[in-house]
C-alpha positions as CSV (number, residue, x, y, z in Angstrom):
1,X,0.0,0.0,0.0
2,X,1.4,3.3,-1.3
3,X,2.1,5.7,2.0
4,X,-0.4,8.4,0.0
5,X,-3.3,5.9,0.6
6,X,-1.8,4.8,4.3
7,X,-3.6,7.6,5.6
8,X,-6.7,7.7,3.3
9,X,-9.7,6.1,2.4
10,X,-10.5,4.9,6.3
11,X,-14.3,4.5,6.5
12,X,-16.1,3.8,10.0
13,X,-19.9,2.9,10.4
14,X,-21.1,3.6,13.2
15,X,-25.0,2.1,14.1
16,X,-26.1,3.2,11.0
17,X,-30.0,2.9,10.5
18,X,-32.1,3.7,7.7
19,X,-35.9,3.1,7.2
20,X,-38.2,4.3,4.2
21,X,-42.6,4.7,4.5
22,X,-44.3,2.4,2.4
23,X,-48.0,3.2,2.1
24,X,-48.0,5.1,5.1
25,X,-45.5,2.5,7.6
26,X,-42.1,2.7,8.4
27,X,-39.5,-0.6,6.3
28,X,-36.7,-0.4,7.9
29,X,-33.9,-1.4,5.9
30,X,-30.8,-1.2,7.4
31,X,-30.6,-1.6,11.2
32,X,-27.5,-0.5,13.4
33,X,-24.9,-1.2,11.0
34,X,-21.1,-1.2,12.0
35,X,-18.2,-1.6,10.1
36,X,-14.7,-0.3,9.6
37,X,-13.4,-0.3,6.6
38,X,-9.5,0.0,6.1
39,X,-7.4,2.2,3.2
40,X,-6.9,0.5,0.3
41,X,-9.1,-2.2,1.4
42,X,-12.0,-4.3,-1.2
43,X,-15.0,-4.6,0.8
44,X,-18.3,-6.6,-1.4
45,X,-21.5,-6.0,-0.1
46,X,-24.1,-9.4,-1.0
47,X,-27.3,-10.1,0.0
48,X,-31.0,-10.9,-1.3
49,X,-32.8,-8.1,-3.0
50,X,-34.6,-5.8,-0.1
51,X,-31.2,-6.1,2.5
52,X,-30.3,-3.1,1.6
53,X,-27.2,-3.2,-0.4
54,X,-27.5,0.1,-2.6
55,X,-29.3,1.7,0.2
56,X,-25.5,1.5,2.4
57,X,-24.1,2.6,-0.8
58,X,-25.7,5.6,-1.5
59,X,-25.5,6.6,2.5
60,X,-22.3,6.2,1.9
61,X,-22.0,8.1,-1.2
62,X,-24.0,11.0,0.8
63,X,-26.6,11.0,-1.8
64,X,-29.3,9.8,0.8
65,X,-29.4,10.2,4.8
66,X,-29.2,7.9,7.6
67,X,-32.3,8.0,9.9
68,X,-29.8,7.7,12.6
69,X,-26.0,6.7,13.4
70,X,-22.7,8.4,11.8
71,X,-20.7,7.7,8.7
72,X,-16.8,8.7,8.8
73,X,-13.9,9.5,6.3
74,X,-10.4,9.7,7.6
75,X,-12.0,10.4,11.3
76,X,-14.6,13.1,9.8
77,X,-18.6,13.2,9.7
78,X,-19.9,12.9,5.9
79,X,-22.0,15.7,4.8
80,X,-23.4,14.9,1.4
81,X,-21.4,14.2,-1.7
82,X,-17.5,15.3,-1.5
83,X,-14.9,14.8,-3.8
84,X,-12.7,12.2,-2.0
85,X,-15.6,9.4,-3.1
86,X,-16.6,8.5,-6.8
87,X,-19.2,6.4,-7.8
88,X,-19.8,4.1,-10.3
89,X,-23.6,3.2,-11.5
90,X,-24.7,0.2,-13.2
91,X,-25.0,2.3,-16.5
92,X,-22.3,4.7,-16.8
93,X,-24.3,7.6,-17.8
94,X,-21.9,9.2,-20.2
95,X,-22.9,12.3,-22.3
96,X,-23.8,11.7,-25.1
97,X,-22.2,15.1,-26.6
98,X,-19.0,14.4,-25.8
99,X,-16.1,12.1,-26.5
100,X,-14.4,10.1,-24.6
101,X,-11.7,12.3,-23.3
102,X,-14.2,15.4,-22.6
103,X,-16.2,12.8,-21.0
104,X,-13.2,11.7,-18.5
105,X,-11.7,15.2,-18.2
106,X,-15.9,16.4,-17.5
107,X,-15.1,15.6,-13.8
108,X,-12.1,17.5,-13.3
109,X,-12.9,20.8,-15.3
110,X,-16.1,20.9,-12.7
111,X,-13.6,21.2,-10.0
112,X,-11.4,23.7,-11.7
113,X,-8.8,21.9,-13.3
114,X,-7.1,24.0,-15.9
115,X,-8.5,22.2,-19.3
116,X,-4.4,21.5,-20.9
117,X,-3.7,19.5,-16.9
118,X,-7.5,17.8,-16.9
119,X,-6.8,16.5,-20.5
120,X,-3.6,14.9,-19.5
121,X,-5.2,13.6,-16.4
122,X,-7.8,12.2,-18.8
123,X,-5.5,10.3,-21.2
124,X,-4.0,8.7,-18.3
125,X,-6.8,6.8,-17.1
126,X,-8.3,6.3,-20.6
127,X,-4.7,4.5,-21.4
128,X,-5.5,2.5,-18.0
129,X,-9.0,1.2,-18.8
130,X,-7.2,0.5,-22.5
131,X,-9.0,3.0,-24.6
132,X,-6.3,4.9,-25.5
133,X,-7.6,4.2,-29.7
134,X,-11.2,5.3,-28.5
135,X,-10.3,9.2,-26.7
136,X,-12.3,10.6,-30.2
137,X,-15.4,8.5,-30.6
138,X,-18.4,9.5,-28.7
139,X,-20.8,6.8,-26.7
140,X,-23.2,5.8,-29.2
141,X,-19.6,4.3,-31.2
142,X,-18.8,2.2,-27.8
143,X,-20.1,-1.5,-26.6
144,X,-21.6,-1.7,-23.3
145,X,-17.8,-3.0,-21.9
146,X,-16.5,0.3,-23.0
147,X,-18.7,2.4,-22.1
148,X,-18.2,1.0,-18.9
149,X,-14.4,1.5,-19.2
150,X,-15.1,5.2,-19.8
151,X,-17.5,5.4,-16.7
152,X,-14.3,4.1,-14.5
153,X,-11.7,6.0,-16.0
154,X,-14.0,9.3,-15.5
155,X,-14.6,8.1,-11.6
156,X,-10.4,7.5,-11.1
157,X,-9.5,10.7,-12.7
158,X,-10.7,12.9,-10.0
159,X,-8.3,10.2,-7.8
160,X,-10.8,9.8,-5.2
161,X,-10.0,8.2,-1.7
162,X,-12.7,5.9,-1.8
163,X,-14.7,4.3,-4.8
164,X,-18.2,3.3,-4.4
165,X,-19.4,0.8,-7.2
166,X,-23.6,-0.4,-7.6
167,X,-23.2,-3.0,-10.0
168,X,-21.2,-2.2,-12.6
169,X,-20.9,-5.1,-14.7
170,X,-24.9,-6.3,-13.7
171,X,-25.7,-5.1,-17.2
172,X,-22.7,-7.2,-19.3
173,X,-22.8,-10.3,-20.7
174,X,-20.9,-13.2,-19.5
175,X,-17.6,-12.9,-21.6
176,X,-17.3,-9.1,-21.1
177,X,-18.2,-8.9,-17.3
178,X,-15.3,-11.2,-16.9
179,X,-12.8,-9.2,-18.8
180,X,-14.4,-6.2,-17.2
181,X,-13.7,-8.5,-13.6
182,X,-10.3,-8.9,-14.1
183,X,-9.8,-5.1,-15.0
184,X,-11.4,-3.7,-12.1
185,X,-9.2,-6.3,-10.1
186,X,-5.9,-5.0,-11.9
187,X,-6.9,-1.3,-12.0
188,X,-7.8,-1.5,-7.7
189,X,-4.2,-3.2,-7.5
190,X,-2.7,-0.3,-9.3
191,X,-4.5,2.5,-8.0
192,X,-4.3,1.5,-4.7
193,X,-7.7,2.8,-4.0
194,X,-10.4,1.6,-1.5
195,X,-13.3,0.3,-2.9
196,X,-17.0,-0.6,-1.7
197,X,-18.5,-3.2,-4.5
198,X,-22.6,-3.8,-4.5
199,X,-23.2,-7.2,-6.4
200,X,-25.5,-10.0,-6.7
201,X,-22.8,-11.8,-8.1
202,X,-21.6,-14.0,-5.8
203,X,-18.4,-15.2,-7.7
204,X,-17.6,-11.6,-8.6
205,X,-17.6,-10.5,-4.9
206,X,-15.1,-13.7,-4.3
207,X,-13.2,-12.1,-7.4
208,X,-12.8,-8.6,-6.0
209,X,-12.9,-8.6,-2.1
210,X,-10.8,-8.8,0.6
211,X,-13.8,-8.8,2.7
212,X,-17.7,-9.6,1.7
213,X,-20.7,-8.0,3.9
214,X,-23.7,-9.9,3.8
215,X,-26.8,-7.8,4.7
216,X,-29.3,-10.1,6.1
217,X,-33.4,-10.1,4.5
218,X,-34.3,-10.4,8.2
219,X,-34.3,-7.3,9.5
220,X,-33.8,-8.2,13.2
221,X,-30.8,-10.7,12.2
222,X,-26.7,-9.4,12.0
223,X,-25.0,-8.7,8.8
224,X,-21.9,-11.4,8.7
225,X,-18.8,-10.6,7.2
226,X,-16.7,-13.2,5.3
227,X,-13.0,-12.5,5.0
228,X,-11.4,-13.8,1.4
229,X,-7.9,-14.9,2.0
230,X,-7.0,-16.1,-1.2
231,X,-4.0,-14.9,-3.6
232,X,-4.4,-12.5,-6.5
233,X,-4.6,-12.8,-8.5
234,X,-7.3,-15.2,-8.1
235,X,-8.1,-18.0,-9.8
236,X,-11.6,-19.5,-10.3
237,X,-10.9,-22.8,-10.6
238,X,-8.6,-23.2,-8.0
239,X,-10.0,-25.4,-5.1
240,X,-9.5,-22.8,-2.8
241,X,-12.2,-20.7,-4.4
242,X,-14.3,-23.3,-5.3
243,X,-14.6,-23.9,-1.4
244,X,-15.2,-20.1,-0.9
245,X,-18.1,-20.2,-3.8
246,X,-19.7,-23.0,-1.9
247,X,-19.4,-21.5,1.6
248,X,-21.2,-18.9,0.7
249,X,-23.9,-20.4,-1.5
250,X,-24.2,-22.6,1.9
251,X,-25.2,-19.2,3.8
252,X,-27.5,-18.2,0.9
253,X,-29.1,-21.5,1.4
254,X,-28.8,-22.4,-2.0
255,X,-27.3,-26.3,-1.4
């Protein structure tokens, strides 16, 4: 771990609640949550549709509000959406305007970076997501991998602290979410980044994570977390992970 990132990226959860009104009642979807999640760190966050997964995401994104408890960067309180997190969405949501470098660069010239430096910024992660052939072609010229490329390459550019992922690859076919997999694994390795991974893809989280939260359905159980201590990078037929799949299909109940 790079000493930049040694002091960066720390996220603590603190009994973190949230609850939404349907037709009237209080659902309570997430109940006094904690976790601490370490710099540089690969947490996956699993669990049947309703735990809550995208809901912890966007708290922690700051683009919803706890009902109650504390979510903290580096040792402060979140307020909203800040420029040390980035999030990728299941679609990238490019626009549809602009290229692929004015897409990436879009990001930084928002913040104020001079357009020559964002553009540089820009080619760099476009060269790391390996589009550096595709900076001129707009997103109606791109496959659904690339445009995904393009959606990670515009998060890393602003060099976030923390990157927040719902889904990413949910909307790729089998070959291509692979690929994607093992680009997302090289690209964390390189940037040195941490990163907070929503899937229903139970092999993808054993792909990615250090550590997997699984939010239970029951709202009244505890979320267990599973730690992934196998080498990278990792190898789906290996025995080793085989095992892992199976453990956690086992907590799923789906043996």
């Amino acid at each position: 771990m790079s000493t930049a990132h040694a002091l960066r990226g720390e996220v603590a959860i603190r009994h973190l609640s949230k609850s939404y009104h349907l037709n009237g009642k209080p659902f309570q979807v997430l109940k006094d949550i904690n976790l601490k999640i370490v710099p540089g760190e690969s947490l996956a966050i699993v669990g049947a549709s309703g735990s809550g997964k995208t809901t912890l995401l966007r708290v922690l994104a700051g683009l919803e509000q706890a009902d109650s408890g504390d979510v903290l960067i580096d040792g402060n309180a979140i307020n909203g959406v800040g420029s040390e997190r980035a999030v990728i969405f299941q679609e990238p949501r490019l626009l549809p305007w602009l290229t692929v470098i004015e897409n990436v660069a879009f990001g930084l010239e928002t913040q104020g970076v001079a357009r020559d430096e964002a553009g540089q910024r820009a080619q760099r992660y476009i060269d790391l997501v390996g589009l550096q052939e595709f900076e001129s072609a707009y997103p109606r010229q791109l496959s659904g991998g690339m445009a995904q490329r393009v959606g990670i390459a515009r998060a890393l550019a602003v060099q976030p602290e923390i990157l927040l992922l719902d889904e990413p690859l949910g909307a790729l076919d089998a070959m291509t979410k692979i690929s994607m997999q093992q680009e997302l694994a090289r690209i964390w390795r390189e940037e040195d980044v941490t990163t907070v991974l929503v899937t229903h893809d139970l092999e993808e989280a054993i792909y990615l994570a250090d550590r997997i939260l699984i939010l239970p359905r029951e709202k009244g159980a505890q979320p267990r977390i599973i730690d992934i201590d196998l080498p990278r990078p990792r190898d789906r037929t290996s025995a080793a992970f085989v095992r892992q799949r199976e453990e956690l299909l086992d907590v799923f109940g789906l043996h």
